[in-house]
C-alpha positions as CSV (number, residue, x, y, z in Angstrom):
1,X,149.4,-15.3,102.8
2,X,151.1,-12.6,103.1
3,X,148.2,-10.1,103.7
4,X,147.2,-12.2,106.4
5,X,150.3,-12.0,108.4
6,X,150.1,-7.9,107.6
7,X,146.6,-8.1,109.4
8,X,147.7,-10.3,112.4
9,X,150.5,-8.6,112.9
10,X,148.9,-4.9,113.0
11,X,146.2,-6.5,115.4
12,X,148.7,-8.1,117.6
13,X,150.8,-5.2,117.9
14,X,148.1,-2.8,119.1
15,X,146.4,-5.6,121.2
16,X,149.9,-6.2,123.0
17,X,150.7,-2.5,123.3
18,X,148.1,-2.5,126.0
19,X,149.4,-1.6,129.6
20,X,150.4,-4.7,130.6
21,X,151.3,-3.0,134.2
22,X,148.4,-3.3,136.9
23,X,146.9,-1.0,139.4
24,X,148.8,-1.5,142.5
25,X,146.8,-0.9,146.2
26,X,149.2,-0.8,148.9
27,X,147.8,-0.7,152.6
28,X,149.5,-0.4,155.7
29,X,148.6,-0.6,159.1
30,X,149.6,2.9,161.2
31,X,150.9,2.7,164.3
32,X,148.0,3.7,166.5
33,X,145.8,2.2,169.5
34,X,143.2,2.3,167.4
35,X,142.8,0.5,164.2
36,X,143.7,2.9,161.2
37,X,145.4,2.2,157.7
38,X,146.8,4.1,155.2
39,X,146.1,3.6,151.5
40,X,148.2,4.5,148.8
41,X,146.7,3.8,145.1
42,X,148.6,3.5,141.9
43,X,147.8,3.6,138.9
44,X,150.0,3.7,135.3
45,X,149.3,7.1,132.8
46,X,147.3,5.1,131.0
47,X,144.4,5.1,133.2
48,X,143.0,8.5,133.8
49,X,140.9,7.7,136.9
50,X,142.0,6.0,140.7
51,X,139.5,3.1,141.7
52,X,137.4,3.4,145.0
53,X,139.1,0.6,147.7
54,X,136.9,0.5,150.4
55,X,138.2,-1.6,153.1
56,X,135.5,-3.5,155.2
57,X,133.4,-3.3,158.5
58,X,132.6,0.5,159.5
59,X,136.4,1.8,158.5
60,X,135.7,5.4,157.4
61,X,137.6,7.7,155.2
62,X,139.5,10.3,156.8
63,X,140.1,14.0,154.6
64,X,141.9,14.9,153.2
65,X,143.4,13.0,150.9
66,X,146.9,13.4,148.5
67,X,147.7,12.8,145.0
68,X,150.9,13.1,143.0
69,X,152.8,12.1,140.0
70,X,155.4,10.1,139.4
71,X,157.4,9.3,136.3
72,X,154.7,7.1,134.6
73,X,152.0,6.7,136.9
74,X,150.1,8.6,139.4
75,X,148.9,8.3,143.3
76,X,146.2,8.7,145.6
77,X,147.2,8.7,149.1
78,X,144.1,7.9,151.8
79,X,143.7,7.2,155.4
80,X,140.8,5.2,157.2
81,X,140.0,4.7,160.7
82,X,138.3,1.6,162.4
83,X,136.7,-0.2,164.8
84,X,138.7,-3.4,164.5
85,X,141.0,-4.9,162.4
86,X,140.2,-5.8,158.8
87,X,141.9,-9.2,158.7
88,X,139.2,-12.1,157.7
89,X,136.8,-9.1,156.5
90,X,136.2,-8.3,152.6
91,X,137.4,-5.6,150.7
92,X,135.9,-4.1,148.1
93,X,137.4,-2.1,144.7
94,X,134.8,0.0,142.8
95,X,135.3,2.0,139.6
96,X,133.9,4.9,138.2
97,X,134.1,3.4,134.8
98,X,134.7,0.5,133.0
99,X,137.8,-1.2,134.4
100,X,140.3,-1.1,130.9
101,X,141.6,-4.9,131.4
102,X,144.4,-3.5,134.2
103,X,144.9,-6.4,137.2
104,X,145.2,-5.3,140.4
105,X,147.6,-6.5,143.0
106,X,147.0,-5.7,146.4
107,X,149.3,-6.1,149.2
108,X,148.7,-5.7,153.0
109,X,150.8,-5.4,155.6
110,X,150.3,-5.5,159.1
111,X,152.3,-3.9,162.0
112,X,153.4,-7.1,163.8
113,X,155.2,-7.8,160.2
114,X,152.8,-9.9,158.5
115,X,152.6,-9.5,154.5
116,X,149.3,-10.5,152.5
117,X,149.2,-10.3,148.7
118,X,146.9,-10.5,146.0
119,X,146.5,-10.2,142.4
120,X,143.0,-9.8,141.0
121,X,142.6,-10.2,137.3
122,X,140.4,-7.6,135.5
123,X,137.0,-9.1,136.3
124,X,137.2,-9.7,140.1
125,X,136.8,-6.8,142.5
126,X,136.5,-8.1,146.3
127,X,139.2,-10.0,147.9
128,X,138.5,-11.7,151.6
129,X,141.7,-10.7,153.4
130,X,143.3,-13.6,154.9
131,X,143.4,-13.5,158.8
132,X,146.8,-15.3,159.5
133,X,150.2,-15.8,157.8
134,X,150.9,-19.3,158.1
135,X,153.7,-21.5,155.6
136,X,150.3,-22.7,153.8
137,X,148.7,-19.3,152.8
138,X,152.2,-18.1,152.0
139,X,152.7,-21.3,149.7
140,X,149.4,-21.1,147.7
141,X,149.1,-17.4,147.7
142,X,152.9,-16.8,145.9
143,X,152.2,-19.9,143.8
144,X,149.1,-18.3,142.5
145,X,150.7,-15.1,142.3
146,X,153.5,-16.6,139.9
147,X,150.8,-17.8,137.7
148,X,148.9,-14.7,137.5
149,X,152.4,-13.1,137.3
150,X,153.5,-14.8,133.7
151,X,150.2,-15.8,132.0
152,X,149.8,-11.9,132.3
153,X,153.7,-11.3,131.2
154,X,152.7,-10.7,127.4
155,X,156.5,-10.0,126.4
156,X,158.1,-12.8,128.5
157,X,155.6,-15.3,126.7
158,X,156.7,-13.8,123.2
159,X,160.2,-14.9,124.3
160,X,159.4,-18.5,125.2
161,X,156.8,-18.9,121.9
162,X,159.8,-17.6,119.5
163,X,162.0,-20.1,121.9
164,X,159.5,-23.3,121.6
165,X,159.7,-22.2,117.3
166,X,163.4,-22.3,117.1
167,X,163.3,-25.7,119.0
168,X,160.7,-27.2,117.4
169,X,162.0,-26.4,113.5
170,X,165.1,-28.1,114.4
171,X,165.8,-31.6,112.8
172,X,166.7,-33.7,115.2
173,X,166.4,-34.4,119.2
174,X,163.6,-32.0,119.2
175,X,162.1,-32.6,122.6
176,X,165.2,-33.3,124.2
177,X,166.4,-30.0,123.0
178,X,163.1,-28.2,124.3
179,X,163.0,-30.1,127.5
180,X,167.1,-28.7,128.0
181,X,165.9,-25.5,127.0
182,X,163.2,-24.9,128.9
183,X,165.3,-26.3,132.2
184,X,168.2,-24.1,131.4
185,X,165.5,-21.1,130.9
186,X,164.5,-22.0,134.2
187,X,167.7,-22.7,136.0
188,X,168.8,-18.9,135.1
189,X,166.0,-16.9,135.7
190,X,165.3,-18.8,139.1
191,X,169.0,-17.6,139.6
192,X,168.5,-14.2,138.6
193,X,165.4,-14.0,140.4
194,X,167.0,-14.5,143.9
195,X,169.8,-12.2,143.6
196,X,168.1,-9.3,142.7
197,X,165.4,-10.2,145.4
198,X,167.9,-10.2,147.8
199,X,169.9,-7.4,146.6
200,X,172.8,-9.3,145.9
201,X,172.7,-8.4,142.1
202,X,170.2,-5.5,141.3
203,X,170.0,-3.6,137.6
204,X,167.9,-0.6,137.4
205,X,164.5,-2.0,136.0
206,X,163.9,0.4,133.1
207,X,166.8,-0.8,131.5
208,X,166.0,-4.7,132.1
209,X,162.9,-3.9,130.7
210,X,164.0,-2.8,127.5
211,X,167.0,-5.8,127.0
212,X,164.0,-8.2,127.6
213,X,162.0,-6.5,124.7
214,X,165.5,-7.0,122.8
215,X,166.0,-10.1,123.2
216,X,162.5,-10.8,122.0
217,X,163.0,-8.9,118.9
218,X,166.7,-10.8,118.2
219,X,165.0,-14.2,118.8
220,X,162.1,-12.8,116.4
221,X,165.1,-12.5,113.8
222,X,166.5,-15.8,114.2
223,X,163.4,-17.4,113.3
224,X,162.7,-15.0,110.8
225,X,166.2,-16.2,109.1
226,X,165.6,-19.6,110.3
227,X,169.1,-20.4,109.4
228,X,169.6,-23.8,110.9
229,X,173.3,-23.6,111.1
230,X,173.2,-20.4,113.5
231,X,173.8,-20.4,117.0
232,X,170.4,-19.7,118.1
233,X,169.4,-23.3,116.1
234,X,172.2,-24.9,116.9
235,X,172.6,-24.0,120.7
236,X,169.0,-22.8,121.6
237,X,169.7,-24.1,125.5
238,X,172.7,-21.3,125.9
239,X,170.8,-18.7,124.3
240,X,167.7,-19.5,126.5
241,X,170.5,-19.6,129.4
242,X,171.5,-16.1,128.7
243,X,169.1,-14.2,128.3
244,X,166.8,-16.6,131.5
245,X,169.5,-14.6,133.5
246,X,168.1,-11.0,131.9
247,X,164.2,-12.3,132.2
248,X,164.9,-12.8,135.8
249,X,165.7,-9.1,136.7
250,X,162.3,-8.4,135.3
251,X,160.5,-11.2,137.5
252,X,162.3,-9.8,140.6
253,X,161.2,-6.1,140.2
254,X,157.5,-7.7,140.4
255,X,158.5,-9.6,143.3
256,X,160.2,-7.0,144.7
257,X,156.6,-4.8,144.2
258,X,154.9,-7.4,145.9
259,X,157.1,-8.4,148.7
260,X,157.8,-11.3,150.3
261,X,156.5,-12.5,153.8
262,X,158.5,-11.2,157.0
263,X,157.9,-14.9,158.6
264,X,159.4,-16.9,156.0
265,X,161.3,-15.3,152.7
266,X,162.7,-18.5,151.2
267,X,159.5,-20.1,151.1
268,X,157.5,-17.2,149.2
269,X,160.4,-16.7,146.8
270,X,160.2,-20.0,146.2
271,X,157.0,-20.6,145.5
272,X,156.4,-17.8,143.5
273,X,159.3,-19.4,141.1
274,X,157.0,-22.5,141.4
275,X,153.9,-20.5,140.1
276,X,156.4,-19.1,137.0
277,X,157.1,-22.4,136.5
278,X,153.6,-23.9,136.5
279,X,152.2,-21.0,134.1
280,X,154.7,-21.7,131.8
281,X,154.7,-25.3,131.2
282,X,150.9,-24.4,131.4
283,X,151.8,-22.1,128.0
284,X,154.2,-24.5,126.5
285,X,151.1,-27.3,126.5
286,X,148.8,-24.5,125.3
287,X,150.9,-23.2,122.7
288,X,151.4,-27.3,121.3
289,X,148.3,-28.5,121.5
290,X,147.4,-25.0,119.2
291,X,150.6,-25.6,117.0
292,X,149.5,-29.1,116.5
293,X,146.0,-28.0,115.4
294,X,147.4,-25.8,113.1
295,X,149.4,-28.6,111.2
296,X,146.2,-30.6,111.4
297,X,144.9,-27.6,109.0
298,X,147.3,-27.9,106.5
299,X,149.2,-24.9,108.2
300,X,152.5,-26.1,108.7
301,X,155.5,-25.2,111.2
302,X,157.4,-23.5,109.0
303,X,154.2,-21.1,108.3
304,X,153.6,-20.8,111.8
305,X,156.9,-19.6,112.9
306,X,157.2,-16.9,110.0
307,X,153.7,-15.6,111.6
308,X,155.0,-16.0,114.8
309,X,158.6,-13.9,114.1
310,X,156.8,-11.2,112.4
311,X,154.3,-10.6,115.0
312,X,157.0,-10.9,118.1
313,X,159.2,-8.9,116.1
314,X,156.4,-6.5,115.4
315,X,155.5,-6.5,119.0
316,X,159.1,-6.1,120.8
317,X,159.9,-3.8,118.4
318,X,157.7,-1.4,119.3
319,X,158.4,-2.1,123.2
320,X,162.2,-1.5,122.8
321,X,161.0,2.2,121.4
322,X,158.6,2.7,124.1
323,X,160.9,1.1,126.8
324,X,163.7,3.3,125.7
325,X,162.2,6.3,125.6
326,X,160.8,6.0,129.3
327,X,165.1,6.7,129.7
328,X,164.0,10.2,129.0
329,X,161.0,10.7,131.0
330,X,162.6,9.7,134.3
């Protein structure tokens, strides 16, 4: 048994090391007669090339163009002119090579204050740019990009799998406990969330980054110890509570990358909470229906969670190193 867990865990750590952050293509409409945009590109240090964006109709690239570095990452700085404007059109993204599993999220933004976003996963490359702002785009387009935003958030799923393992092991009320978990989880973040949004509480991001791989590597250790009488068993809610309020700084600096819509605020940060919300009750029915399997095999849930600790710990582990020493790059 234990080889196995030695295997999965070397696999999982060097599949979950992969940079989780995406390509990020900002466009902006100038402020000219005639219709022109400029495009900045950026892409993390792990990606040694800048895709091709080609925005639609007969826009044409004007030289030439800028690149620079940043702490991290690197940009390409374009401009296009056009005939007319690009909204309802498709736009494009080409690479030179093969795309290394890196979303990219897109945002628009027009000079009468209109915001459009878009997060395409790895496989998709076009994106037919909506033509109006309206309380309906903005509702399914944040929603979605919640989704997107934490079925692609490898560590904060560690943190709600070692979470649904601690509640699970426990004795009694187990359901109860996981439904007051989850909600208090919820409740914090979704607090979190909005301050930092709107700047009423901010926390410089590298640092929230590396307490969120902490935390996943202290919950690891709980369940690793599995001591029933600790605080993590005993009180799993306020634990998820606490650290729900760290988790939320780091789904605010990807809202804050994003933006929200000029025409109504509340309702895109609240529906990107929604789309959090969905993709993670999404996980918690995945991750059950698999657990559940599992037992079915003769694998039981006490087997599970010891793979499960070792790989998270494994995992975070290795993120609060990484994490940490991005202090010194900066």
């Amino acid at each position: 048994m234990s080889r196995y867990i030695f295997v999965f865990i070397f696999f999982a750590a060097h599949s979950l090391a992969h940079d989780a952050r995406p390509i990020y293509v900002e466009i902006n409409e100038n402020d000219r007669a005639q219709p022109s945009y400029e495009v900045k590109t950026k892409i993390p240090d792990s990606l040694n090339f800048f895709p091709e964006v080609s925005l639609p109709g007969d826009c044409k690239l004007d030289a030439p163009f800028e690149k620079e570095r940043g702490s991290g990452f690197s940009v390409l700085r374009t401009q296009f002119s056009c005939s007319e404007m690009i909204q309802g059109k498709l736009l494009t993204i080409d690479f030179p090579e093969p795309n290394p599993s890196l979303s990219i999220l897109i945002r628009i933004s027009s000079r009468n204050g209109e915001v459009h976003t878009r997060l395409l996963s790895p496989s998709e490359f076009e994106w037919l740019i909506p033509e109006t702002e309206n309380i309906s785009s903005i509702a399914k387009e944040y929603t979605d990009l919640g989704i997107r935003h934490i079925l692609g958030g490898y560590d904060h799923l560690l943190f709600v799998l070692c979470l649904f393992f601690v509640v699970i092991l426990r004795e009694q009320k187990k359901w109860r406990t996981l439904f007051l978990t989850v909600t208090g989880f919820t409740l914090a973040h979704s607090f979190t969330l909005a301050s930092s949004v709107f700047d009423l509480i901010t926390l410089p991001i590298l640092f929230v980054e590396a307490l969120i791989a902490l935390s996943i590597t202290f919950l690891a250790l709980e369940l690793a110890k599995s001591d029933k009488k600790s605080l993590t068993f005993t009180y799993p809610s306020i634990v998820a509570v606490g650290f729900g309020l760290l988790h939320g700084f780091g789904f605010a600096s990807v809202l804050k990358s994003i933006g929200l819509p000029q025409s109504d605020l509340l309702v895109g940060l609240l529906f990107f909470n929604l789309g959090v919300e969905i993709g993670q009750v999404i996980f918690l029915f995945f991750i059950g229906f698999i657990s559940l399997s599992f037992v079915r095999m003769s694998m039981s849930l006490e087997k599970q969670s010891v793979l499960i600790a070792y790989t998270a710990g494994a995992s975070s582990a290795y993120w609060v190193i990484d994490r940490v020493m991005g202090f010194f790059s900066i």
